[in-house]
C-alpha positions, 0 to 999 in steps of 0.5 A: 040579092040572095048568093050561094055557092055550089060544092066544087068537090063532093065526097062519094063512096071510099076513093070517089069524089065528083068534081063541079064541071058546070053551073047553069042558071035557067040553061045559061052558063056561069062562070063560077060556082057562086050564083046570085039571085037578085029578086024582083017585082015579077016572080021569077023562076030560077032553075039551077043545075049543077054537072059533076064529074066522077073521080077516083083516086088511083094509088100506086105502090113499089119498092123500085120506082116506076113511071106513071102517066095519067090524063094530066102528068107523067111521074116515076115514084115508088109512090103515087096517089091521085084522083082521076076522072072516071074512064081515063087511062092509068099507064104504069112502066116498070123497068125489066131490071132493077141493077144495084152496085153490089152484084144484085138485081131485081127482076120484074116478072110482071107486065107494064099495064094501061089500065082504064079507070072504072072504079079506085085502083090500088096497084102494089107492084111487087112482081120481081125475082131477086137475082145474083151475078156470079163469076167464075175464072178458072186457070183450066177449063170446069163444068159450070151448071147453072139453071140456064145451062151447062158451060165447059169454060175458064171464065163465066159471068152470068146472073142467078135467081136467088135460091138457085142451085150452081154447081162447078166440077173442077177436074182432079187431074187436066192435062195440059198436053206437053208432058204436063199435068196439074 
């Protein structure tokens, strides 16, 4: 008997490999990637097919983890790197806020994306705005600008984008109305 095995993974192109999806021996199918023939006083022909899949590998990268969900798992990462089947579906799901204890947050400014997988993909997630909470109390009323409006208030809390320009005028005089100014 003569046996040989079929290569279950064969490398492609950069980010393509094809994955044995099946072995026929003369149109029967076997049960593994190991075929062996055993010869005998009639010449026999043996026909051997091997079936492939295509894969490519998908990769994910960000600074804030993000949800990715492929034909076989869910994750959320700030790095991912996986082969998938050719014609599948890649979800990525981004937060719209990313909130840090220290008065910061990011922003994504992007879309969440379900992308079929035609050819390898290396998604790099980039897409926010850092942005700032400021507060602002006053025993009297100010004007406070910010980029979203204009408010008349004693108290306002609001975030801003990094580099945005806030402005509060405070009155030189304010009248509290009983005979009292400050």
């Amino acid at each position: 008997p003569t046996s040989f095995s079929i290569p279950t993974v064969v490398p492609g192109g950069p980010g393509t490999e094809y994955v044995l999806t099946s072995v026929t021996v003369n149109g029967a199918l076997q049960s593994s990637n190991t075929v062996t023939i055993t010869p005998s006083s009639n010449f026999a022909s043996y026909y051997i097919t091997a079936s492939y899949s295509t894969y490519y590998l998908v990769t994910v990268e960000s600074p804030m983890p993000v949800s990715v969900t492929t034909y076989n798992e869910s994750v959320v990462a700030t790095s991912f790197s996986e082969w998938v089947p050719s014609d599948s579906i890649v979800s990525i799901g981004v937060p719209s806020a990313y909130t840090f204890n220290n008065g910061t947050r990011l922003v994504y400014t992007g879309s969440n994306e379900s992308i079929t997988v035609d050819q390898p993909i290396t998604l790099t997630i980039n897409d926010f705005i850092t942005q700032y909470l400021i507060s602002v109390t006053s025993p009297v009323p100010v004007i406070v600008t910010t980029p979203t409006g204009t408010y008349n208030t004693t108290s306002l809390t609001t975030w801003v984008n990094e580099g945005s320009i806030v402005s509060i005028n405070i009155p030189s005089i304010y009248d509290l109305g009983n005979g009292t100014r400050l």
